[in-house]
N, C-alpha and C positions, 0 to 999 in steps of 0.2 A: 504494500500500500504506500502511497505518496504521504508525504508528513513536513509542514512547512515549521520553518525553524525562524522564529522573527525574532531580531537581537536588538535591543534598544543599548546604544553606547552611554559611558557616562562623557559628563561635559569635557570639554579638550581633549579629544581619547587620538587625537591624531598623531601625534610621539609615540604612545604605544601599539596604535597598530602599525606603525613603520615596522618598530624594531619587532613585531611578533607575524608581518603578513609571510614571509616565506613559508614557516611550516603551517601557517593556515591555508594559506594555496594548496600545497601539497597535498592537503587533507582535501580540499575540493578536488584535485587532479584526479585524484584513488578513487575519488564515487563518478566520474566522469567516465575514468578507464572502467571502469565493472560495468557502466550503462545506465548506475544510479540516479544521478545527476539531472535534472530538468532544468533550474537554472538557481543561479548565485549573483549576488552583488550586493553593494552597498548603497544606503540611503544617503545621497547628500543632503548636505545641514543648509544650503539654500540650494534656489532652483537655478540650476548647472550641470554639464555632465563632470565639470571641473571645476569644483567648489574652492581647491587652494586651500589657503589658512582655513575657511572654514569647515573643514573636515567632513567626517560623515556623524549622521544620528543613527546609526544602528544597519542591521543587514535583513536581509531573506533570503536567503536557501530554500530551495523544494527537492528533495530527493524521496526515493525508496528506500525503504527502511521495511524488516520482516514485521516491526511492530511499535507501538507507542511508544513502551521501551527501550528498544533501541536503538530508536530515534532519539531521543532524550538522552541514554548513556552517550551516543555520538556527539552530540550537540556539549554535554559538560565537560567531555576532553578536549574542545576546541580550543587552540592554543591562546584565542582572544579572551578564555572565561581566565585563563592563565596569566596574563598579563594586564588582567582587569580592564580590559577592552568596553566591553559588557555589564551593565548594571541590573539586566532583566534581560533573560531566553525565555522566549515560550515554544511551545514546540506541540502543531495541532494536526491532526489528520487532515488529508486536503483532498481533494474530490477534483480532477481535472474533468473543463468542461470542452475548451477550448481549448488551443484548437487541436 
C-alpha cells in the first residue's frame, strides 16, 4: 500500500538539512531503485522553486510500504529526524487517484 510521509521542518532547518541531505537522498534512491518510490520533495518556505535563504517548511514523500508500520519505522530512521531536521512526521495511508 502507498503511505505518504509529511514532515513539517523546524524554523531555520536549512544548515541542517545541508549537512544531513546526502544520506537522506540515498534513503530516497533505495525506494526508487526497488520501485517504491512515487514521489519526494520538499516544501518551500515561500513561493519559488528556489527559495534560497528561505529554506524549506517540511517534505512529502509517497512510497510503498508493506504496512503502516513500516512506513512509520522508515520514516523515524530518516536521517533529517536525526539531525533534527523535522519537528512533526506524520505518516498516512494514501489512496492514488490520479493519474
Amino acid at each position: 500500500m502507498l503511505y505518504a510521509i509529511i514532515s513539517e521542518d523546524v524554523p531555520d532547518s536549512l544548515p541542517l538539512r545541508g549537512a544531513a541531505r546526502p544520506d537522506h537522498l540515498a534513503r530516497l534512491e533505495a525506494l526508487k531503485d526497488a520501485g517504491r518510490l512515487v514521489l519526494a520533495g520538499p516544501h518551500p518556505a515561500i513561493d519559488s522553486n528556489d527559495p534560497g535563504d528561505a529554506g524549506f517548511s517540511g517534505s512529502l514523500i509517497v512510497a510503498e510500504f508493506e504496512s503502516l508500520e513500516a512506513a512509520q519505522q522508515w520514516a523515524d530512521q530518516d536521517p533529517y529526524v536525526d539531525a533534527g531536521v523535522y519537528q512533526r512526521v506524520t505518516v498516512k495511508p494514501f489512496k492514488r487517484v490520479l493519474p
